[in-house]
Structure formats: C-alpha cells, structure tokens
C-alpha positions in Angstrom: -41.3 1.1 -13.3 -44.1 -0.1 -15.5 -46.5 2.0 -18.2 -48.7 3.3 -15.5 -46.1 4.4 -12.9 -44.4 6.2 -15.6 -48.0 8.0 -17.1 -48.4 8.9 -13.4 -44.9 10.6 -13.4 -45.9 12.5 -16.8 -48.7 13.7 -15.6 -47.0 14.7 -12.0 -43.8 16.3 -14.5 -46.6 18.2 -16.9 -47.7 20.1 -13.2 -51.6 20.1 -15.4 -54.2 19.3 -13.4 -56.1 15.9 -14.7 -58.5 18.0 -16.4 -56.1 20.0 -17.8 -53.5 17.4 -18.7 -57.0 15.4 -20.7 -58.0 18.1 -22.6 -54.5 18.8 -24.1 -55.1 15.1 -25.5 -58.5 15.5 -26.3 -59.4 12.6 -24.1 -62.3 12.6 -20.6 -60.5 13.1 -17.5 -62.1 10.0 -16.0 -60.3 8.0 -19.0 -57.1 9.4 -18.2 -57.9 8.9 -14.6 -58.7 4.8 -15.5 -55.3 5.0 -17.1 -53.1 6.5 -14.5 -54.8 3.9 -12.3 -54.1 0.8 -14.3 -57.6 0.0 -15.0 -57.4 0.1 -18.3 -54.3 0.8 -21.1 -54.2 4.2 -23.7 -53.9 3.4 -27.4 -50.3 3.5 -29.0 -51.6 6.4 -30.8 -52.1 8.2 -27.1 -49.1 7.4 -26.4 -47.5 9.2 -29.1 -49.4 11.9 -28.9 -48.5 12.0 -24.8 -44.7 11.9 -26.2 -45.2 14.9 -29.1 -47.4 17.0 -26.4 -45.2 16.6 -23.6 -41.7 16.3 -25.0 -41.2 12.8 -23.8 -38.8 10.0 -24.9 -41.1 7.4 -26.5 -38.4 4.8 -25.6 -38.6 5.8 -22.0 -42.7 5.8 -21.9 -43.3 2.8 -23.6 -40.6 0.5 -22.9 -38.8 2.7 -19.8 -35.7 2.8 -21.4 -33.3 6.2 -21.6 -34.1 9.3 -19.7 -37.9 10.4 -19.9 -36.9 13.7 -22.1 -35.8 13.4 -25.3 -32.0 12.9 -25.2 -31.6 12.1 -21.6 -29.3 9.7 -19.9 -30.8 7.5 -17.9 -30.5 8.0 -14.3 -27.6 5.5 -14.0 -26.1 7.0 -16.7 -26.1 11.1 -15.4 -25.0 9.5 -11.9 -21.8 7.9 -13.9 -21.5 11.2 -15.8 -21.4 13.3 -12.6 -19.1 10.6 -10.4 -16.5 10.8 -13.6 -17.2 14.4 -14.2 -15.9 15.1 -10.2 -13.5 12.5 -10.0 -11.4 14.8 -13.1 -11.9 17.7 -11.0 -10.4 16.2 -8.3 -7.5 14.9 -10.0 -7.2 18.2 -12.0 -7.3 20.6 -8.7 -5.2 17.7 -6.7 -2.5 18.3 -9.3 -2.0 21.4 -8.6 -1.6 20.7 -5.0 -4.7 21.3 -3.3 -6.9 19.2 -1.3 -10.3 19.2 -2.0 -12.4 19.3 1.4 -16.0 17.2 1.7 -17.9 20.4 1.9 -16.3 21.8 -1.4 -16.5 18.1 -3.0 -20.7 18.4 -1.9 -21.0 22.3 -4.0 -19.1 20.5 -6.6 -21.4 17.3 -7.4 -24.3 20.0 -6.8 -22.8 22.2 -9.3 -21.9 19.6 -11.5 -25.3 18.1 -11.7 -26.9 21.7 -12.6 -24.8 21.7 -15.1 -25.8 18.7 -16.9 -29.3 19.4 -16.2 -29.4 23.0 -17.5 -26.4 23.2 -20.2 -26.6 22.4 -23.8 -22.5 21.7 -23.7 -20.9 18.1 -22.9 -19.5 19.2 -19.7 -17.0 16.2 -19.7 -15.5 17.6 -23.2 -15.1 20.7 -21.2 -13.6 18.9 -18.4 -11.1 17.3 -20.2 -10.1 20.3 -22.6 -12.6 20.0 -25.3 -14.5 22.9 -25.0 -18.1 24.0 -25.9 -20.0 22.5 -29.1 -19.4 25.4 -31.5 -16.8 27.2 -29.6 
C-alpha cells in the first residue's frame, strides 16, 4: 500500500466528508482531493498534522509500517495474536475434556478478535494466567 492508498483509507476511517476532512487541516478540498488522487504529494508537515488530528501512526502513514492507530499491530501481527490466542483456548478447554465444535471455534475467533480490538488488557496474559494490567 503506498502514501496515497493509505491517505485514501484516512480519509475513508475519519467518516468527514472531503470538505470536512480539509478544513480540519486548514487545507482547499481540491488540494486534498489532488492528494488522495496522487497528483500531487502533502508536505511532511501535513502529514503530521494528518497523524496528531486523526490519531494515526506516523510509521504506518508515511512509511506503512505497524497498525494505522497508534499502538496497533499490524494486521499480520493481530491475525498471529488471535490464531495463538484460540489455539490456548483450545488446548485449555481440550484439557478438561471437551471438544471444541467449528461453530463454537467461529464465536470464539469472533470473540477473541473484539477483544483485541476493544480492550485495553493483553488478552494473551489473561489467557495464560497473567491477568489484567493493574489487576
């Protein structure tokens, strides 16, 4: 994903409308409009102020790397997070005898990945016994 497709998904994520999304950085719609559209490239300066208005990941708009919030995984890396975080439930519930069936494996990566989008904890300390930050 280069700089533009990821100022397009910014602007898509902010849920503004161009106009809207411009005047929040002080700029003319039909600049940010030239941007989205590759035809021509925002200041570094925009960019940060894109990051600061928005709360995005500087390291994820400018160079695509991490999650596009701040302190996101990448997708790779909340996909490994939620394929480790099951496969201890399974062995945790399969230890205790019971056999997890495909519909109740499909709630649990659903509620698994809900959790790490919407909880402040480390659900994988939790998992394993850890327990909450602070707690």
């Amino acid at each position: 994903m280069n700089l533009q497709e990821r100022l397009k998904l910014v602007m898509q994520d902010s849920g503004l409308t161009i106009p809207d999304f411009a005047k929040k950085l002080s700029v003319a719609g039909s600049t940010l409009v030239n941007y989205r559209d590759g035809r021509t490239s925002p200041t570094f300066d925009l960019l940060m102020k894109i990051c600061t208005e928005f709360s995005i990941n500087p390291d994820w708009l400018l160079l695509g790397k991490g999650g596009i919030h701040p302190g996101e995984a990448d997708e790779a890396g909340r996909l490994a997070h939620i394929d480790l975080a099951v496969q201890l439930v399974e062995e945790a519930v399969n230890e205790t005898g019971v056999q997890i069936t495909p519909l109740q494996k499909i709630a649990l990566v659903q509620l698994i990945r809900e959790e790490l989008k919407t909880r402040t904890i480390d659900i994988l300390k939790v998992i394993k016994g850890g327990g909450t930050k602070g707690g």
